[in-house]
N, C-alpha and C positions, 0 to 999 in steps of 0.2 A: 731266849724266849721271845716271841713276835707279839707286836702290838697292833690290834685293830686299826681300821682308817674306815672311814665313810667311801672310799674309792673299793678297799675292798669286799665291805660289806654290800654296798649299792650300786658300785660301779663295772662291776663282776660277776660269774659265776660263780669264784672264787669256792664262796662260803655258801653256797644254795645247796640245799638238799635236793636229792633226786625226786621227781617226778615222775609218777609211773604213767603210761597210757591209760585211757579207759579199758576195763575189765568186765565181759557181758556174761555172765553164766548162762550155759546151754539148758534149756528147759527139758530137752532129750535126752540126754546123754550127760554121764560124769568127766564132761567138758567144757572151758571157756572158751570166749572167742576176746581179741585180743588185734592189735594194730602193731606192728612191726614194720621198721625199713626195709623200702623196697632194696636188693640188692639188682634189681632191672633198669628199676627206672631211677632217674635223678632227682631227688627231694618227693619221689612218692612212698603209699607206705600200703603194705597189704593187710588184709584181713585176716588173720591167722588162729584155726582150732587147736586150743593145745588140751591136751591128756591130762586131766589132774591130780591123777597118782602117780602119772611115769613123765610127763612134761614133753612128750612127744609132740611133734608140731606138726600141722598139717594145713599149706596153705589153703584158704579155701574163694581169697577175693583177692586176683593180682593186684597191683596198683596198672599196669599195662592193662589192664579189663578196665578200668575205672577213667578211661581216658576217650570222652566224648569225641564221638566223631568229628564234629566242628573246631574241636583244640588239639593241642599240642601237647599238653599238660593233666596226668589227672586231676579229680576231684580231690581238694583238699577238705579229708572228714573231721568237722566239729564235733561229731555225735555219728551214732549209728544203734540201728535195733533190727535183729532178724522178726521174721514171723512166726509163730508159733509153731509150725513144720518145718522152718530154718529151708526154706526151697526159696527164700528172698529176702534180701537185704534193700533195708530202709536208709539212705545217707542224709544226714544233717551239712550241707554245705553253706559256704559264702554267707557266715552269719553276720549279724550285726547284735547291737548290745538296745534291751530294752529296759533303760532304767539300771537294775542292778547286773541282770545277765544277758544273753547273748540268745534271743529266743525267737529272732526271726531271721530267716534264711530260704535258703530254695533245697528241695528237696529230690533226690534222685531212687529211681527203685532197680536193684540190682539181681534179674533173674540167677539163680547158682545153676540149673542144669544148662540153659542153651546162654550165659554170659551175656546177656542181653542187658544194657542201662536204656532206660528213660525217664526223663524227666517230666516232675507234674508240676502240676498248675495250669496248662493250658497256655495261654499268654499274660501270667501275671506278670508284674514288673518283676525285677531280680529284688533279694531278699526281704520278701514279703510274705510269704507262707510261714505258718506259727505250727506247733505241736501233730503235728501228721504222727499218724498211728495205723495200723494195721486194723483191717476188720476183723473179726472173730476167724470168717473162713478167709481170710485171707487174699479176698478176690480184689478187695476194694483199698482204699487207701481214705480217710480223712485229713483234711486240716483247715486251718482259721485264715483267712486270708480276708483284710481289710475289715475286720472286726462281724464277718459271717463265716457259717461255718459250708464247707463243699464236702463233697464224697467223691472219688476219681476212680473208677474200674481200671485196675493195672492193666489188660489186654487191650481194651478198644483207649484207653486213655480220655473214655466219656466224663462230661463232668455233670454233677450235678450238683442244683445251690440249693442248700438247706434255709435255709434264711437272708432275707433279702432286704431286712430293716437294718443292717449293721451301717452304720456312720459314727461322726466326731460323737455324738452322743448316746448313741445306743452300742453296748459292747458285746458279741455275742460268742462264748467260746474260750474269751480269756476274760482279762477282770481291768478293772480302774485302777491307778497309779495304787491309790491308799488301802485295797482288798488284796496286793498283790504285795506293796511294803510290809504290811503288820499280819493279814493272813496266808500270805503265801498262795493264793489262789492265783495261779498263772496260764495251766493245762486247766482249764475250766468248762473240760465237755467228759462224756463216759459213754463206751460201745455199751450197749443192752449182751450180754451173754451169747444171745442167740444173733447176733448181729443184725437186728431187723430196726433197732432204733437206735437214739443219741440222746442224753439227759446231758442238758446244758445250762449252765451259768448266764444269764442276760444279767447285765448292770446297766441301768436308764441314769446319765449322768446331768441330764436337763435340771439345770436350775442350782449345782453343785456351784459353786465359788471359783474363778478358773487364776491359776496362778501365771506368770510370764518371766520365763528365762531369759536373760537377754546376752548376747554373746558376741561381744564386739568386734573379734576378731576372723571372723571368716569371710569377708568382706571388707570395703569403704561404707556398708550401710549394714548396721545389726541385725542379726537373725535370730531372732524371736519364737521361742517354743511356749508351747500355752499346752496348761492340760488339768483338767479339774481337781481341786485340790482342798477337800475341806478340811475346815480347821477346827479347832477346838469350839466345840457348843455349833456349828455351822450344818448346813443340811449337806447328808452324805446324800451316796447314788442309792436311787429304787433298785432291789436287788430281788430277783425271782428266778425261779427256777422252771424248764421246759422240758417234754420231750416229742423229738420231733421224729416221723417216721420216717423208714430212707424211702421206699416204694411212694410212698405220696407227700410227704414234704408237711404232712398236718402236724399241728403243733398243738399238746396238751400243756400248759400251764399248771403246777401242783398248786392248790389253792392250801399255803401256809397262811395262817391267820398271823392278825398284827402288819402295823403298819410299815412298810415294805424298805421305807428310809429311814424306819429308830429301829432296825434288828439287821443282823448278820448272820449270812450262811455260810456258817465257814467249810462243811466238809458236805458230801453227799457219793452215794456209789450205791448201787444194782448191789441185790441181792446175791445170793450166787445162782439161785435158779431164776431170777431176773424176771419174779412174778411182784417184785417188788423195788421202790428205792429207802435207801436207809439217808436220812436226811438230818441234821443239824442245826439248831436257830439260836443264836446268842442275842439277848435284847443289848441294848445299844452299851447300859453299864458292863455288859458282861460280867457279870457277878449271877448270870442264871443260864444252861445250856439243855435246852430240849431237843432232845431226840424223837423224831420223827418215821413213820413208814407212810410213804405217797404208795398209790395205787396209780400206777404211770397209764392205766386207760382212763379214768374217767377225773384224778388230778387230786383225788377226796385224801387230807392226809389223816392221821392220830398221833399224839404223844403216846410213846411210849416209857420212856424213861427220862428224868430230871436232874441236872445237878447242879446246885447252886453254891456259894460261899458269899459270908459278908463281904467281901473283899472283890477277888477277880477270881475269874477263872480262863487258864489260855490256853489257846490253842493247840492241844496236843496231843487231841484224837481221833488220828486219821482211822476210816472203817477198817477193822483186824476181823475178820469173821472168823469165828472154830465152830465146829460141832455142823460141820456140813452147812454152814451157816442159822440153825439155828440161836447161835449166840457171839455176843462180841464180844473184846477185851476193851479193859477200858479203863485210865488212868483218872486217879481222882487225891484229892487232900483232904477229903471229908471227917479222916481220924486223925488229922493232925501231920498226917508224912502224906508224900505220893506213891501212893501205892496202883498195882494191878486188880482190877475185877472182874469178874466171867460176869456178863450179864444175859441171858436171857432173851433172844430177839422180842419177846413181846412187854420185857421189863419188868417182868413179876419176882424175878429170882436174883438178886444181886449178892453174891459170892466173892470171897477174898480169896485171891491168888498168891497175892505177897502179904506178907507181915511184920512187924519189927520197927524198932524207932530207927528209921533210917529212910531213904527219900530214892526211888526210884530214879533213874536219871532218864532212861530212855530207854522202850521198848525196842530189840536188836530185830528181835526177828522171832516168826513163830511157826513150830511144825506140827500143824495141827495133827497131822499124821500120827507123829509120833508122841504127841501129847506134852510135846516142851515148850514154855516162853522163854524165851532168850534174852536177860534185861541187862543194862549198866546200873552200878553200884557202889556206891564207898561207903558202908558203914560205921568204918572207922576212922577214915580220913576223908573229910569232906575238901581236899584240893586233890584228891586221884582219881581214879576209873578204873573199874574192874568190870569183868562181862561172868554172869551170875546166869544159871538157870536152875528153872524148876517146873515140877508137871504143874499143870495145867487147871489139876484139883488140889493147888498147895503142897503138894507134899515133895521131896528131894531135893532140897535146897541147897546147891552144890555152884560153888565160885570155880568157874573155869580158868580164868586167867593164872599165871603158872604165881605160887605165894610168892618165890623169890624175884620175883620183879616187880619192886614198888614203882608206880609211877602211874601211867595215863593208857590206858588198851583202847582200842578203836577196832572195828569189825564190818566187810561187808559181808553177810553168810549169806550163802546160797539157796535157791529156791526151797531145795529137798533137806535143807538143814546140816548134811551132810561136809559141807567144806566153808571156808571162812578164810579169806583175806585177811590177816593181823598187822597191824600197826602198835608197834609199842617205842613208848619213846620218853624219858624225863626232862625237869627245867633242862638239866647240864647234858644231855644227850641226845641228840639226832634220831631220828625215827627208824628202826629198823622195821623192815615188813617183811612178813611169811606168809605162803601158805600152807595152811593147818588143814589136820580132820577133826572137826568142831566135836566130838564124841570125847576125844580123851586130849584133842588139845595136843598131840604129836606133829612135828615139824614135818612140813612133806616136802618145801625147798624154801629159799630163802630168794626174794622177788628181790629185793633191795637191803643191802646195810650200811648204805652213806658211809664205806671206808674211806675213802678218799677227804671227804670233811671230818669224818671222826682224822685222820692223822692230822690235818690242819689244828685242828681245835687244839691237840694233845702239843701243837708247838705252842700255843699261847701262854701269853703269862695271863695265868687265869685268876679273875676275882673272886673272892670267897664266898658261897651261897648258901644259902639256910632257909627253911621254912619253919615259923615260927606262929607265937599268936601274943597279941596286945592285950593286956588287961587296960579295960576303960575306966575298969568302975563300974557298980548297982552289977556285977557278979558278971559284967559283958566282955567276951576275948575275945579279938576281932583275928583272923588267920591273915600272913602275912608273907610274903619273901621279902628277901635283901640280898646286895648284890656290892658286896666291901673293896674296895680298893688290895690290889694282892700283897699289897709289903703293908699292908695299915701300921700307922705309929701310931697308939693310943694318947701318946704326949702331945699330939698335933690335933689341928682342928679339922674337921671335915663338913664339906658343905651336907646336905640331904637334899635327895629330890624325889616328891614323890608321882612317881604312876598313877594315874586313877581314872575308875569309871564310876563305879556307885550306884548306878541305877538297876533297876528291874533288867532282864534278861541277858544279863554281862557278869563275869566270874572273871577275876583279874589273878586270881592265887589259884593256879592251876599246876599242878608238878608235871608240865609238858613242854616238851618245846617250843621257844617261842617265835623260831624264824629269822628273820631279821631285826625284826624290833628288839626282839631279846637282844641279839649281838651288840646293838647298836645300844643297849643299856649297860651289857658289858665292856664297849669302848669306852661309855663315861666314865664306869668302875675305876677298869686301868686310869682315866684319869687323872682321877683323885674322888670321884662324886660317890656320896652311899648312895643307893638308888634301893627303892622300898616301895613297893604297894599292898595295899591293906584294902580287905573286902570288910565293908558296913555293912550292918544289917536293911536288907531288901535286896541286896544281890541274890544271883540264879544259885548259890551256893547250896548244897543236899544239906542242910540243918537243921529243915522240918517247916511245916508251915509256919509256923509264929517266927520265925526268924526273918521268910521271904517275905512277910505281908504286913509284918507290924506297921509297915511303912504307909499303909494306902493311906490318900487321900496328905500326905505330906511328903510328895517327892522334892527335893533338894529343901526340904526343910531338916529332918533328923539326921540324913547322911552327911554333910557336911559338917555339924556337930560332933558325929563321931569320927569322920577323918582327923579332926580339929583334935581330938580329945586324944586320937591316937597316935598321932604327932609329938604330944606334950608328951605320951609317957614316953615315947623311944628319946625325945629328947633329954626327960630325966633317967632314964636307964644306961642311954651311951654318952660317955663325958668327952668321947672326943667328937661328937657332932657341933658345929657352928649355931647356936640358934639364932644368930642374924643372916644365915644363909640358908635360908629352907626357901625351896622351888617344888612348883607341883606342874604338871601338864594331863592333861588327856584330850580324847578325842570324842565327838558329840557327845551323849550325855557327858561323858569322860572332861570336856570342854566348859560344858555347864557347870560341873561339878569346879573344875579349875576357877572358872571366874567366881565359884561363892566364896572357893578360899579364900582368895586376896582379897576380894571385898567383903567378906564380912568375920573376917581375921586377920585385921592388918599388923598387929601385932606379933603374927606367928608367921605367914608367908611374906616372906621380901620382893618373891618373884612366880610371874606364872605364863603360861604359855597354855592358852583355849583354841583348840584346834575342830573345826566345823560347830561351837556351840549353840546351845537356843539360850538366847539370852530372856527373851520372855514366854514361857510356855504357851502362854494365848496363842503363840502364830505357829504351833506344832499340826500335827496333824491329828484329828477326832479321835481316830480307833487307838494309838496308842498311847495318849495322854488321859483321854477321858477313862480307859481299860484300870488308869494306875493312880487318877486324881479324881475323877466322876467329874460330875459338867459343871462349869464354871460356874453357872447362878448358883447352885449351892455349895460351893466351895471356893467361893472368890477369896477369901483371904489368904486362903495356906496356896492357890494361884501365885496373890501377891509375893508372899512372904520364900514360895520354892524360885520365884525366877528372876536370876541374876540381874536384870536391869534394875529389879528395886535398891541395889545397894550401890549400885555405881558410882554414888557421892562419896562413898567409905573409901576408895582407891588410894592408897600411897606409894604401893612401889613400883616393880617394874612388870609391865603389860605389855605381853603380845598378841593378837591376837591373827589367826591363820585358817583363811577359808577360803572356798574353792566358790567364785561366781557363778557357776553352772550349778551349783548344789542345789537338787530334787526335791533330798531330801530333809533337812538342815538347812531352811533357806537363807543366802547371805542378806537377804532382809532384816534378819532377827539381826546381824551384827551391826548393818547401818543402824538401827536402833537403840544399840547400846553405843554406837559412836555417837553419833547425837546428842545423848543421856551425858557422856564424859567430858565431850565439849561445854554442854548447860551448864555442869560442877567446876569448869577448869582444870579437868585432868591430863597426864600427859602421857602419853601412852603411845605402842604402835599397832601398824596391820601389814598383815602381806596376805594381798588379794593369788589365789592363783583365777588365771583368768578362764574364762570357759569348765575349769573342773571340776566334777561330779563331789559328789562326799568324802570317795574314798582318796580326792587328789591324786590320779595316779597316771592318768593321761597326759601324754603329750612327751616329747624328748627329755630326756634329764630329771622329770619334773619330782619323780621319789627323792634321786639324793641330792636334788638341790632342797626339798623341803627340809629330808634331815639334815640340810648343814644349816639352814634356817636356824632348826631347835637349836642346833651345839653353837654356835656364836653364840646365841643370846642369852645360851645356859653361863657358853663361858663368860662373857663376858659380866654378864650382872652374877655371877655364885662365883666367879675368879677359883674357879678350880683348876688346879695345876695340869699342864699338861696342854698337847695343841688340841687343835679342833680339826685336823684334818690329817 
């Protein structure tokens, strides 16, 4: 039987699951389109129709086509989207990464009858053009260039500028650092139906708080990134909404009431007959979301429906129209779970579509057509996923997902609802992917089944797994894995370490696979380490609302209590666990949550390892701190009392601490903060800066498995669990 290494896990293909290409379903036809090796050209790839009952293929974009006059070489495609008559192809190339992803580029357009490419933008510089889109008919092309938004006529290659006030402070089309982190508003413009207008997102970031990266290495002098960045209690950006006309470039403003920088618009979209916009406004607690209809000539809006909670409410309802658009779907916790509701465009009629004590996960897909919502689900097991439908008016409530495969389903269904990309995969098993006919859930071929890592796996000497739940106490079970050494002698001692994140929007006890990380908790296993995480209450976990929100207004003050508490019972449960060797690590909140252990349980953790943490929540960012704690004047003490730097005189044992100097968003500020704090106490403790890297540390040569040999020294060395580190 073989034993993991960090060379194999990180330093290899070895052990990676397969990667599929992007998969575009045909809006025409019961067919994908799909990217394949060129077998013409050297390192290109074609554009390829396949048949998705019979899998027949039918080139439709050579890579030899894609090969600009001026080079040598085709287009290497990031992304790609036909047009609605699929008579053109849209290419995403030569991208660069904005923040979290890869959202600027230059863009090329790919005639299919006379094979004709060209390139838009005009003479913009090379990867600068943002979100380009097809117009309705198809003539024209949009996209975001230098924070305005242009229109380009694909024949004459005309351009025209819709907006001409885009600069460092006005953003028009895509959104600010902080509307783009927490709401995901990134493509922040919408074609009107009839293609004659553009409803856009403006963010006025004048007067915001501007943060400075500073990044010592790409130079003998620092390169210096700046970008507005507010913080907790801090004035965000003015956020309003436009539509502008393409024929003359006038611009209506939707006059939303309320003050432009205490409220957020997180969603907005054209009706379907586009004599309207269905718009969104969350005030600044978010704890209240009104729905809106603008009347896009003259700007005039109304409420029409409300949803409020003491607590929060998040972001998680993108416009679903059914009923010809008379009415929307709409996810809420109002009875206690997250359920689905038909609401009525005009908000008189709100209807339940789902019901039952159990928690929505996430709406897959809907055919209005045919009158089905397509949702994820565990009712029974809050660490799986199942894909669940049912009509539209409640009634045929039938779990798609096949019973005998306990574990995690994932889906992309197709426009017509008709077919369905399946992902299914457990802790201990690799993801196998099919494609299915989403009706009855019958295999129509198998895209991927990681044979090659499943036979790896089956040579390992495997650790023992289980999914479990912690009694804390006052009647609370907290759900858990663990992950045993494979020969365990119960007569011997065992160190623990636990995994964790803890906060709002994170689920650590998931029966899925987990990648590399997993493995690499698995190499500790073989070790000798028990390796264990436990979800608190206020995790994203499906339990019901009182389980997710009990928390508000006390983030790392109750969660860490219950890590703490669930700690002690597995420590009284398993006798062959070390209690003078318990370690814990995660990563941002996950990180936070590590520095409360050791400081304000020194007692219980020996060792820990805070990987990109916020040591004091004051220097978080607005929307997602204030969403889960409300604004610091009136919650200054449970402030205090959730953020790690208050306890940093409590330190006794062993501290690492591991952050990336480029970090966005996690800024390595909060940890010079808490170095300072440990210096003041006389604590002794380490850091390892990575230099330049973002949050998720992953740039630059070597720099993943040098990070995880980072963890395993210092795991081994301070828990002395058996076994090497490399």
């Amino acid at each position: 039987m073989s034993t993991l290494s960090l060379d194999r896990i990180f330093g290899s293909d070895e052990l990676s699951a397969d990667h599929l290409p992007d998969l575009v379903w045909s809006k025409r036809s019961d067919t994908y389109f799909t990217l394949e090796k060129s077998s013409e050209v050297e390192g290109g790839v074609d554009v390829v129709q396949v048949d998705t009952a019979h899998g027949t293929k039918q080139t439709v974009v050579p890579a030899k086509a894609l090969i600009p006059s001026d080079r040598e070489a085709p287009l290497a495609i990031d992304g790609f989207q036909f047009s609605s008559d699929e008579s053109k192809l849209l290419i995403f190339t030569n991208s660069k990464r904005v923040w979290r992803r890869n959202t600027r580029g230059d863009y090329w357009v790919f005639d299919v009858a006379t094979q004709k490419l060209k390139q838009l933008g005009g003479d913009a510089a090379p990867s600068t053009l943002m979100f380009a889109k097809f117009s309705p008919e198809n003539l024209r092309v949009s996209y975001v260039c230098n924070n305005n938004l242009y229109v380009q006529d694909i024949d004459s290659l005309q351009i025209a500028q819709l907006t001409d006030d885009g600069s460092a402070e006005t953003i028009n089309g895509t959104s600010d650092w902080v509307n783009e982190e927490e709401l995901a508003i990134r493509d922040a413009y919408r074609w009107s139906p009839d293609g004659t207008a553009i409803a856009f997102w403006q963010f006025d970031t004048t007067g915001v708080g501007r943060f400075h990266l500073i990044d010592n290495t790409r130079g003998i002098y620092p390169q210096i990134t700046t970008f507005p960045y507010p913080k907790v209690g801090e004035k965000n950006s003015a956020t309003r909404l436009g539509v502008v006309r393409i024929d003359s470039g006038n611009i209506t403003w939707l006059d939303v009431p309320g003050d432009a920088r205490e409220h957020y618009l997180p969603q907005m979209e054209w009706t379907p007959a586009g004599d309207q916009i269905l718009l969104q406004q969350m005030n600044r607690l978010q704890n209240t979301n009104r729905v809106m209809l603008a009347n896009p000539e003259n700007g005039k809006t109304q409420t029409v429906f409300t949803d409020t909670d003491e607590t929060w409410l998040e972001n998680e309802n993108p416009v679903r129209w059914i009923d010809d658009g008379n009415a929307f779907v709409w996810l809420s916790e109002r009875d206690g779970w997250r359920h689905a509701y038909r609401v009525s465009r005009d908000g008189t009629q709100v209807t339940k579509i789902t019901a039952g004590d159990y928690d929505v996960l996430e709406i897959e897909a809907i055919d209005a057509k045919a009158g089905w919502l397509y949702f994820a689900a565990s009712p029974d097991n809050p660490t799986q996923r199942y894909l669940y439908r049912v009509k539209l008016d409640g009634s045929d409530l039938t779990q798609l997902s096949p019973q005998d495969q306990q574990g995690w389903h994932t889906y992309a269904i197709s426009d017509d609802g008709q077919w369905a990309v399946h992902t299914y995969s457990t802790f201990n098993t690799p993801p196998v992917v099919k494609l299915i006919r989403l009706d009855d859930h019958s295999v129509v071929r198998v895209l991927s089944d990681n044979a090659k890592l499943r036979e790896r796996l089956a040579e390992l000497n495997t650790p023992t797994s289980e999914f479990f739940r912690v009694d804390i106490g006052d009647g609370l079970q907290l759900d858990a894995w663990c992950l045993k050494p494979p020969q365990l002698d119960e007569t011997k001692k065992y160190p623990l370490l636990v995994h964790v994140y803890g906060e709002p929007h994170g689920q650590t006890v998931k029966d899925v696979w987990q990648g590399a990380r997993g493995l690499w908790h698995a190499m500790l296993a073989q070790q000798g380490y028990v390796v264990v995480s436990i979800d608190n209450r206020g995790t994203r976990s499906p339990r019901g609302r009182e389980w997710r929100k009990c928390i508000y207004r006390k983030i790392g003050v109750i969660a860490p209590e219950e890590q703490a508490a669930a700690v002690r019972a597995l420590l009284a449960k398993w006798s062959y666990l070390d209690p003078k060797r318990v370690g814990v690590w995660g990563w941002s909140g996950g990180g936070s949550m590590s520095l409360n252990a050791i400081f304000r349980y020194p007692d219980l953790y020996s060792t820990a390892i805070a990987v990109a943490p916020n040591a004091n929540q004051l220097l978080y960012d607005s929307i997602y701190q204030e969403r889960y704690m409300g604004l610091p004047d009136d919650n200054a003490e449970n402030y205090r009392l959730g953020s790690p730097l208050t306890y940093a005189s409590q330190l006794e044992g062993n501290l690492l601490i591991v952050h990336g100097t480029g970090d966005d968003n996690g800024h390595y500020q909060g940890t010079e903060y808490l170095i300072n704090e440990l210096i003041a106490n006389n604590k002794q403790f380490s850091v390892m800066p990575y230099p330049g890297r973002s949050h998720a540390i992953n740039e630059g040569t070597n720099t993943v498995r040098h990070f995880y040999s980072v963890l395993t020294h210092y795991f081994n060395e301070h828990l002395a669990a058996a076994g090497s580190d490399d």
